[in-house]
C-alpha positions as CSV (number, residue, x, y, z in Angstrom):
1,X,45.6,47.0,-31.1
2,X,42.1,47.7,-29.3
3,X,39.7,44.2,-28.7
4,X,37.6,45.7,-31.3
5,X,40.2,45.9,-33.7
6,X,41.4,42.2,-33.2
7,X,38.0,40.6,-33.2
8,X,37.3,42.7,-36.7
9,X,40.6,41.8,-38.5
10,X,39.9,38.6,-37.6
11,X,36.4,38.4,-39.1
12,X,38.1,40.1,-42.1
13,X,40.8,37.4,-42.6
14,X,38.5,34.5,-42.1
15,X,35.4,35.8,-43.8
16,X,35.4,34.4,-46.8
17,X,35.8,30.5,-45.1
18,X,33.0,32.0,-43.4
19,X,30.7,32.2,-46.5
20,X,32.2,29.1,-47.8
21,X,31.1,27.2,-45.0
22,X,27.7,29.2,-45.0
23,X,27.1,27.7,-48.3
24,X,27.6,24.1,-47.7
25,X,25.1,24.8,-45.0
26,X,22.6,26.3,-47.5
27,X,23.5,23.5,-50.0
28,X,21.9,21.1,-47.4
29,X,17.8,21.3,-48.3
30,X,15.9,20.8,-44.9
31,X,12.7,21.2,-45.6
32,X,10.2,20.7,-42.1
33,X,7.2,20.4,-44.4
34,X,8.0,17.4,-46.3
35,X,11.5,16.3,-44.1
36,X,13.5,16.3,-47.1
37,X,17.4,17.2,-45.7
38,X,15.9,17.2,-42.2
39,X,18.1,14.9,-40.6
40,X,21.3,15.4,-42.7
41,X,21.4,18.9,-42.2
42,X,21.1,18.2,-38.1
43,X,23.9,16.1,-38.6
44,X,26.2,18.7,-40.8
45,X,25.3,21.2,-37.9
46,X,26.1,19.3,-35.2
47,X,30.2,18.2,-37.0
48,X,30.2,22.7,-38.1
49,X,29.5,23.6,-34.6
50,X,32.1,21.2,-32.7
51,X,34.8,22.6,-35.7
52,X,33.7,26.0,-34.7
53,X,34.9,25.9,-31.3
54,X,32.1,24.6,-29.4
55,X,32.7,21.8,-27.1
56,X,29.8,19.4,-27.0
57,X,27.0,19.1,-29.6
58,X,24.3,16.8,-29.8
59,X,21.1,15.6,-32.0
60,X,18.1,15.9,-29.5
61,X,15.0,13.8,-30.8
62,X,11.6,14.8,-30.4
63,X,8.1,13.5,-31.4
64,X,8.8,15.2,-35.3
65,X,11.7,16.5,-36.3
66,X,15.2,17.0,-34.4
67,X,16.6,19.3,-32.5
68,X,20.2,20.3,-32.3
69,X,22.1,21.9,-28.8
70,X,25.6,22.2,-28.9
71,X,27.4,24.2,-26.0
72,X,31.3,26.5,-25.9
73,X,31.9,26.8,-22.6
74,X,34.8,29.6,-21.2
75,X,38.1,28.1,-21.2
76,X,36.4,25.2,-22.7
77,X,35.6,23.9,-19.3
78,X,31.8,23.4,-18.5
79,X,32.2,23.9,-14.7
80,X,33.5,27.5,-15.4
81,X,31.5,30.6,-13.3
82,X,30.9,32.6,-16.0
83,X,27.3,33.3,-17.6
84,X,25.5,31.6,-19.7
85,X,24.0,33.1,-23.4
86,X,21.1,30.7,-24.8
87,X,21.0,31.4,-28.6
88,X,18.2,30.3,-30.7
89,X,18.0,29.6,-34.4
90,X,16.2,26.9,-36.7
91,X,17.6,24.9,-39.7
92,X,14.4,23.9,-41.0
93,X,13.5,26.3,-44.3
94,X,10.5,26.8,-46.0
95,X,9.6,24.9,-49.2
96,X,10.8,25.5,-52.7
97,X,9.2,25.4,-56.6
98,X,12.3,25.4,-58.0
99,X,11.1,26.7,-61.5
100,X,10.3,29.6,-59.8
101,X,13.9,30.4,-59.2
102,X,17.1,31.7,-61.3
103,X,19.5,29.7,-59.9
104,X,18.6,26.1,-58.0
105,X,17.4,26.6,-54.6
106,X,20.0,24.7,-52.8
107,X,22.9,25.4,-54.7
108,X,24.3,28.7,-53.7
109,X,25.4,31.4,-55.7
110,X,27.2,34.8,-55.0
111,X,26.1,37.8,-57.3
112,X,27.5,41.3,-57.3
113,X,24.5,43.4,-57.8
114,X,25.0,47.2,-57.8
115,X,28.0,46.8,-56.0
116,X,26.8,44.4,-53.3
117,X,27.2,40.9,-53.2
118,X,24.6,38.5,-52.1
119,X,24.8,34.8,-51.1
120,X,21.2,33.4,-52.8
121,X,19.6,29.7,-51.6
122,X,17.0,28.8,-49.3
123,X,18.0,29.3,-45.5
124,X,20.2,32.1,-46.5
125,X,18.8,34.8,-44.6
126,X,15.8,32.7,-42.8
127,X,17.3,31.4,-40.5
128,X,20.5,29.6,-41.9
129,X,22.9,32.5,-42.0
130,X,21.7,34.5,-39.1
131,X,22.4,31.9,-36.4
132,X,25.6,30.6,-38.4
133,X,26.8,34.0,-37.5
134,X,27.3,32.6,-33.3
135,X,28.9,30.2,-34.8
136,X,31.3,32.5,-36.3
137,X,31.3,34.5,-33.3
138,X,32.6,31.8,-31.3
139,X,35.2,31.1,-33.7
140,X,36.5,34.4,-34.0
141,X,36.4,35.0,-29.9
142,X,37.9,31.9,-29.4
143,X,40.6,32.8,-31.3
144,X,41.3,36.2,-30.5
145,X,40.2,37.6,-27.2
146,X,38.7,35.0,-25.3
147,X,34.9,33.8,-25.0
148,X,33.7,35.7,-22.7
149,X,30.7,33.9,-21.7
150,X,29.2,30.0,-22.4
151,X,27.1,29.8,-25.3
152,X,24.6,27.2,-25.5
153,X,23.2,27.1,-29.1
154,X,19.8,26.1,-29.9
155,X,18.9,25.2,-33.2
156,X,15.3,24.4,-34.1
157,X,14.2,22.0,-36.9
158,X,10.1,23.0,-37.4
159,X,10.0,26.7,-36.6
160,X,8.7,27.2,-40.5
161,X,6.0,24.4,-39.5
162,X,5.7,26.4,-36.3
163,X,7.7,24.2,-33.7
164,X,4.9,22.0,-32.5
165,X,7.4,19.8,-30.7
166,X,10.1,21.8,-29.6
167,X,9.0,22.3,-26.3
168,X,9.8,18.7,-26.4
169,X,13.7,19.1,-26.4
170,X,13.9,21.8,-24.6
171,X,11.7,19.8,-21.9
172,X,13.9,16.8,-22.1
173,X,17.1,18.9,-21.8
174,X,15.7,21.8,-19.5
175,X,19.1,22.1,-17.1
176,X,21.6,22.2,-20.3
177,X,19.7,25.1,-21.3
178,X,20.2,27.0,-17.8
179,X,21.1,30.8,-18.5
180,X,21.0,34.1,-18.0
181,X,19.6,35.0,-21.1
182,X,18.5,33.9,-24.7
183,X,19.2,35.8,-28.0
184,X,18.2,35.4,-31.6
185,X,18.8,36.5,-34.8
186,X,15.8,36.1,-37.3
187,X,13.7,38.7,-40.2
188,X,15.1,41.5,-41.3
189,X,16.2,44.8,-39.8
190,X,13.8,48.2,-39.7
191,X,12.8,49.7,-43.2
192,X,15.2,53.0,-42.4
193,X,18.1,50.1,-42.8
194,X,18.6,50.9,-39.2
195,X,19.8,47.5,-37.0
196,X,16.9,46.7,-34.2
197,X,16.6,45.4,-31.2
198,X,13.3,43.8,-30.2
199,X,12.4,42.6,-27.0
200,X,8.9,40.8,-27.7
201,X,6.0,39.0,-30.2
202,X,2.7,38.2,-30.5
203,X,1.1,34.7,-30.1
204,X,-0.6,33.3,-32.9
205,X,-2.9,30.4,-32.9
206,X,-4.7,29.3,-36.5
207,X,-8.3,27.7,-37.0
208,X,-10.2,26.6,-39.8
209,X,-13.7,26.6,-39.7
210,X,-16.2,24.6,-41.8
211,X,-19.6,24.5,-42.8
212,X,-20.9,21.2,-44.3
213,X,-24.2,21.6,-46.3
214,X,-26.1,18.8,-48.7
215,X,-23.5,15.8,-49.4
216,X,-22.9,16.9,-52.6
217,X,-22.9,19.7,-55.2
218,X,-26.6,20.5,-56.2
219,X,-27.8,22.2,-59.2
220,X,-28.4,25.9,-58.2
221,X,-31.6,25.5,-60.3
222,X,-33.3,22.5,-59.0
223,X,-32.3,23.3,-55.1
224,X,-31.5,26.5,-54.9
225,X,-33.7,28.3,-52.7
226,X,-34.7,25.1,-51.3
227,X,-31.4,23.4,-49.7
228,X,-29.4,25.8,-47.4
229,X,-26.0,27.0,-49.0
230,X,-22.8,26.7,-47.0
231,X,-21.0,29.5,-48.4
232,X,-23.6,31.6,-47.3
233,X,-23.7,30.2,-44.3
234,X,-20.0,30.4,-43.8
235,X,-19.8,34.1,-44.4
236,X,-22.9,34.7,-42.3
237,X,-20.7,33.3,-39.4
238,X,-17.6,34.8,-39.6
239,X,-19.7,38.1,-40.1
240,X,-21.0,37.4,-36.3
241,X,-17.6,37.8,-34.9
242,X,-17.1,41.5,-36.3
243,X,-18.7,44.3,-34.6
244,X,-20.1,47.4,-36.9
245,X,-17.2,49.2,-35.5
246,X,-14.4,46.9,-36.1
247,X,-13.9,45.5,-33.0
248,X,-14.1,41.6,-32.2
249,X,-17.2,40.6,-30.9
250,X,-16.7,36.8,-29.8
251,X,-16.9,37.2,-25.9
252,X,-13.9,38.1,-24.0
253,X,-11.6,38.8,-26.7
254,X,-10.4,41.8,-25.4
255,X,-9.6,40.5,-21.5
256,X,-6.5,40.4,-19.7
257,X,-5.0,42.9,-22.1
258,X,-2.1,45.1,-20.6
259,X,-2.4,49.0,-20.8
260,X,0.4,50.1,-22.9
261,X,3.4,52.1,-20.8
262,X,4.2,55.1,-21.0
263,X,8.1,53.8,-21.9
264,X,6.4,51.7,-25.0
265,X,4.6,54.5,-26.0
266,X,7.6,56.6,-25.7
267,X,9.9,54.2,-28.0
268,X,6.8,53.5,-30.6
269,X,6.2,57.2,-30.9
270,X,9.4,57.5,-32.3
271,X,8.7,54.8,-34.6
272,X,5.8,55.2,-35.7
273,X,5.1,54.9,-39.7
274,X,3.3,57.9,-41.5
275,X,-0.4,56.4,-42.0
276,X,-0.8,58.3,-45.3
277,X,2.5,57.1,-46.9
278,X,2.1,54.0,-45.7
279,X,-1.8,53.2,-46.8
280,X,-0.7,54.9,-50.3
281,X,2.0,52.2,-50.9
282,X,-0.2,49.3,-49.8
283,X,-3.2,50.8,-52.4
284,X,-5.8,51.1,-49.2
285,X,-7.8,54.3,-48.4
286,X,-7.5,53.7,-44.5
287,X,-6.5,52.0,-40.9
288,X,-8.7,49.0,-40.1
289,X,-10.8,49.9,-37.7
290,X,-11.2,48.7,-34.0
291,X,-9.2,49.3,-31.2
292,X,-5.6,51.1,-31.3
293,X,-4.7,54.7,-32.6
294,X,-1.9,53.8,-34.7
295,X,-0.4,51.4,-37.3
296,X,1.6,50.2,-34.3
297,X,-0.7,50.3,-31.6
298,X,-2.8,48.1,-33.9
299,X,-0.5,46.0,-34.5
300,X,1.4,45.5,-31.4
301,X,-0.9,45.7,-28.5
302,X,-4.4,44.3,-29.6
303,X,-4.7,40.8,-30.7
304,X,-6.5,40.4,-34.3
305,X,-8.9,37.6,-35.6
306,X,-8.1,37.9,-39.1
307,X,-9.7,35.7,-42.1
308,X,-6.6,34.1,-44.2
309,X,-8.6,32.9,-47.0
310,X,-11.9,31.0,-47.8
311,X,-12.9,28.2,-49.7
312,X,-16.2,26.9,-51.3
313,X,-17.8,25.8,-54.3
314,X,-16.8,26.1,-58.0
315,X,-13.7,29.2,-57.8
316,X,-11.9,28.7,-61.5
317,X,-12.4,30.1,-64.9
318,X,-15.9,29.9,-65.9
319,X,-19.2,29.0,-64.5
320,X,-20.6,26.3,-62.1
321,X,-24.0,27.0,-60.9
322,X,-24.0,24.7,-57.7
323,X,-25.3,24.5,-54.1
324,X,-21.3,23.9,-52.8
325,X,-21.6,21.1,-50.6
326,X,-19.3,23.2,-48.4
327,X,-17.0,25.8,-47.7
328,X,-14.0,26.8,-45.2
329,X,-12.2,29.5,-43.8
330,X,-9.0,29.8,-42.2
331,X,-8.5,32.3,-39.4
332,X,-6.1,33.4,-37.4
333,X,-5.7,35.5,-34.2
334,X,-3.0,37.4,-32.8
335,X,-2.6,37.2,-29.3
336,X,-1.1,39.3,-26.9
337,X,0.2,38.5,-23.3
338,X,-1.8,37.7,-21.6
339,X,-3.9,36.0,-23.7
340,X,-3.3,32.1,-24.4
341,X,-4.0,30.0,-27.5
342,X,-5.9,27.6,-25.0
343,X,-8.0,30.5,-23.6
344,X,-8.8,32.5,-27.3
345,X,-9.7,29.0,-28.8
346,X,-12.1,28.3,-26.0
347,X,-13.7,32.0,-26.8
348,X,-14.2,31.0,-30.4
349,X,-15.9,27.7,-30.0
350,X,-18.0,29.0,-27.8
351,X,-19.2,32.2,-29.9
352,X,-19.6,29.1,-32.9
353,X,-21.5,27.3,-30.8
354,X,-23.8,30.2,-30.4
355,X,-24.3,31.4,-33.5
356,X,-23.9,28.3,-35.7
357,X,-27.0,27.1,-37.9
358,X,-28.1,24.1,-36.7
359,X,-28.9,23.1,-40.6
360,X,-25.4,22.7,-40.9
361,X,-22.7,20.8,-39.8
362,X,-20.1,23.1,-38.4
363,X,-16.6,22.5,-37.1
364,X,-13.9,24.0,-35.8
365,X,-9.9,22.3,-36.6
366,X,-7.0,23.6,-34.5
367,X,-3.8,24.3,-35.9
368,X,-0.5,26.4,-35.6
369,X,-0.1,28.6,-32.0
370,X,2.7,30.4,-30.4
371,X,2.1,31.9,-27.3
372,X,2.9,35.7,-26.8
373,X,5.8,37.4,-25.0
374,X,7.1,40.0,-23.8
375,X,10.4,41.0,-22.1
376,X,10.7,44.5,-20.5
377,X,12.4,47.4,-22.4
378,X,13.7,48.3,-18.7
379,X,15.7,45.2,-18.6
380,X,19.2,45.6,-17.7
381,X,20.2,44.4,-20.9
382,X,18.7,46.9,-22.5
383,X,21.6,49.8,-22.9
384,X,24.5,47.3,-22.7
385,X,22.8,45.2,-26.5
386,X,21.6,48.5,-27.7
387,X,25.7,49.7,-27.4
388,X,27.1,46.2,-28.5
389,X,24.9,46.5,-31.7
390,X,25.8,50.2,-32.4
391,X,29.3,49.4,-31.9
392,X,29.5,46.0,-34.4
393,X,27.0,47.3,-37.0
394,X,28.3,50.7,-37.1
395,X,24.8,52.1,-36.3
396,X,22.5,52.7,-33.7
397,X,19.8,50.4,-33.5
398,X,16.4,51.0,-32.9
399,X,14.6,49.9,-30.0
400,X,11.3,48.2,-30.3
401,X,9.2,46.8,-27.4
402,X,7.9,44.0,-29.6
403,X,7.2,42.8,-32.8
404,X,3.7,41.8,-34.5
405,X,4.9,38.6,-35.3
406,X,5.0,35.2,-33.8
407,X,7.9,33.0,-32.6
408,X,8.5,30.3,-30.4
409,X,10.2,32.6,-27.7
410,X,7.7,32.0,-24.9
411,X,9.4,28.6,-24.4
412,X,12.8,30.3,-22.7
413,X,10.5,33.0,-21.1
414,X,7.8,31.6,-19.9
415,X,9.3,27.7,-19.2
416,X,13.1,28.5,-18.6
417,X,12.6,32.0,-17.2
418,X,15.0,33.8,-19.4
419,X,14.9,37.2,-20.5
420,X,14.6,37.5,-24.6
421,X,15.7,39.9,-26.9
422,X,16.2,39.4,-30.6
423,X,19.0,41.2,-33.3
424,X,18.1,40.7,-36.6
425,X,20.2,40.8,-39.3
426,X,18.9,40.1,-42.3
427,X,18.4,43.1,-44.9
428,X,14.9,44.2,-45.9
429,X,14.7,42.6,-49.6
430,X,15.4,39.5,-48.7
431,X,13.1,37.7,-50.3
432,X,12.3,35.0,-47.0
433,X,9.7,32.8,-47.8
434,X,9.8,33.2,-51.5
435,X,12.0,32.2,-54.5
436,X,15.4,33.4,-54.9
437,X,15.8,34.3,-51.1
438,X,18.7,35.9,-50.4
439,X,21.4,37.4,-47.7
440,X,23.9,40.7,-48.4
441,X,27.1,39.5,-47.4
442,X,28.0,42.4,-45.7
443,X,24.7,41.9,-43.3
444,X,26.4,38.7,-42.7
445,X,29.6,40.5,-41.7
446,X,27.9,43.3,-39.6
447,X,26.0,40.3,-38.0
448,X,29.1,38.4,-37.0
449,X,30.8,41.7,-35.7
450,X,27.6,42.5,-34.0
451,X,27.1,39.2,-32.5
452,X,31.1,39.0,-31.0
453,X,30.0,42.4,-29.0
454,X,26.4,41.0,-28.2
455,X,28.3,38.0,-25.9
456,X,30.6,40.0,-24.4
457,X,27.6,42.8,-23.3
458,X,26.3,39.8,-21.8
459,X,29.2,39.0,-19.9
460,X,29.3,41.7,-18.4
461,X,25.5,42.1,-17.4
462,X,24.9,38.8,-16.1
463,X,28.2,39.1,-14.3
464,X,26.9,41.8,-12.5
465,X,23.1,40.4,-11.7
466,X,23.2,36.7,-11.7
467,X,20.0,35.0,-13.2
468,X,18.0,38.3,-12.6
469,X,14.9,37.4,-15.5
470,X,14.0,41.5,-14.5
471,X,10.3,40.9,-14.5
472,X,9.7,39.0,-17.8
473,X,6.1,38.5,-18.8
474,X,4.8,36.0,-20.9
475,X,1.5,34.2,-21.6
């Protein structure tokens, strides 16, 4: 019997204690934005990981919520030669209205649905069962072929409140998390169904912006005219940082931007979506316009300022005819490498500064940022992943330089040095972020097949080229 065929049997005898303990991992809420189930669940993953085959696992505190690093070292001894995988996941999961639900949010159900089974709860697919599939992979190459490589697992408990502190544990345990490379599983795979792998993101960083007027609501009849209106004044401002043409106009936006390559635009030539089927599905009669070509040219490799929502006066059924006393905006800009969240704020207070009414009181609040990063699609560890994934998911994946999103990623990058690809797994409907989220079960098994081959690609690589980062970029 062939490696392949041992490692899949196996995967197919154990599977469904693999979804069983997948569930009691969903059935455990940890919510970051509230804490509920944070520190139980840290604790369930750190006893499923050491009963998974991994050798040391620990609870790593940080200024918020905990972290959890558990390590499977090659013949279970941690002064072994062989390279070192860094996998990241999170346990935290976004919050719930559980009326909004069929079944209860953290009691996980298995329905058959055309044929396919799914495993619905919060975490399912975001991020619970994607990294749970390492653990499986572990398992199953433990106990069949040998793990080829040491595995240090990283799991995250704020990525849904976007991981303000875990810089913090990976600070306080930098040399545990020596490697040659980290990997991740998180989202969903391309909309052909195809598998991907991704070897990038954006940054992100959020501001909300406010305009205080008079220090209270005014009758629109008595002052209006008279007393300055902050809604007015709000949309005023945020008009100053558009240009007629669509570009951004605060100062410097648009520095230390990286031409695109001719290998990018190679790979997202081949990707690219049909503009007219795709502004027809959204119900929009066009591109935004600014800088970029193409949906993913827009979207990949020019950062964005882009107005979330906006808030001010009387907004519900009926009439109020007020002065508001204020009104806000949140914002938030997409940042490519090598633009920082430090360096892009800086650009915006100063264009405020500028153009702000002085009749007003105007301020800016900082919140949410992720730097950009990228890892070259010439990496050597491009052709060996993009062969492990076609091999366990019994497709060939598609290769995409980066993603518009934001993750924490620039942490093993930029800090430890690492190289960074990511392999989702999730399917596209999965419903992440919303009520009855949910994972196909045979994503989950294509994930755990596909992540077995991933470690032992990596084995091989690193063997070869020893903590070679091959030029990785990041903010």
């Amino acid at each position: 019997m062939t490696v392949p065929d041992t490692v899949d049997n196996f995967v197919e005898d154990r599977f469904e204690g693999f979804v069983a303990d997948l569930e009691r991992l969903v059935a455990q809420p940890s919510i970051s934005a509230t804490g509920e189930g944070i520190r139980e669940c840290a604790t369930l993953l750190r006893s499923l990981t050491l009963g998974y085959g991994f050798d040391a696992a620990e609870i790593v505190e940080t200024s918020g919520h905990p972290a959890v690093i558990a390590h499977a070292y090659v013949d279970n001894d941690p002064d072994n030669d062989a390279p070192t995988v860094l996998v990241y996941g999170h346990y935290d999961v976004q919050p719930v209205v559980p009326g909004e639900w069929t079944d209860p949010p953290f009691e996980p159900t298995v329905r058959e649905i055309d044929g396919r089974e799914y495993l619905y709860g919060r975490g399912t697919v975001d991020n619970k069962g994607q990294h749970f599939a390492y653990l499986a992979a572990v398992k199953t190459l433990r106990e069949t072929v040998g793990l080829p490589v040491n595995v240090t697992l990283l799991l995250d408990g704020e990525e849904e409140s976007g991981s303000p502190n875990l810089g913090e544990a990976v600070e306080a345990r930098e040399s545990a998390l020596s490697a040659d490379v980290s990997i991740n599983s998180d989202g969903p795979v391309d909309e052909s169904g195809r598998p991907t792998v991704v070897f990038g993101n954006r940054g992100i960083l959020i501001v909300e912006v406010t305009v205080q007027g008079p220090n209270r609501d005014l009758h629109s009849g008595h002052y209006g005219g008279a007393i300055p209106n902050p809604a007015r004044e709000l949309s005023r401002l945020l008009n100053t940082m558009y240009a007629d043409d669509g570009r951004i106009a605060i100062d410097g936006f648009y520095d230390d931007i990286e031409p695109i390559t001719g290998t990018d635009r190679e790979l997202i030539e081949a990707i690219e979506p049909d503009v007219d089927e795709l502004t027809a599905k959204l119900g929009v009669g066009g591109l935004e316009d600014g800088p970029g070509e193409t949906v993913l040219e827009k979207t990949l490799y020019y950062p964005t300022l882009n107005i979330n929502g906006l808030a001010g006066g009387h907004v519900e059924e009926g009439y109020k005819t007020i002065v508001p006393s204020a009104a806000s905006a949140t914002i938030d800009a997409r940042l490519v490498v090598d633009q920082t969240p430090d360096g892009v704020f800086d650009r915006i207070v100063d264009h405020v500064e500028r153009h702000a009414d002085d009749r007003f009181e105007t301020t800016l609040a900082r919140h949410g940022e992720m730097d950009p990063t990228r890892t070259p699609v010439d990496s050597p560890y491009r052709e060996p992943l993009v062969d492990a994934v076609a091999e366990g998911w019994g497709e060939s994946p598609i290769v995409k330089p980066l993603t518009g999103g934001s993750a924490p990623y620039a942490l093993f990058t930029g800090f430890l040095g690492l190289p960074h690809i990511s392999v989702p797994h999730g399917q596209r409907d999965n419903n992440q972020h919303a009520a009855d989220e949910h994972y196909a079960l045979d994503h989950l098994k294509k994930g755990i097949r596909t992540s077995t081959r991933v470690l032992r690609a990596v084995a091989t690589v690193a063997g070869e080229d020893r903590g070679d980062g091959s030029g990785v970029t990041d903010a």
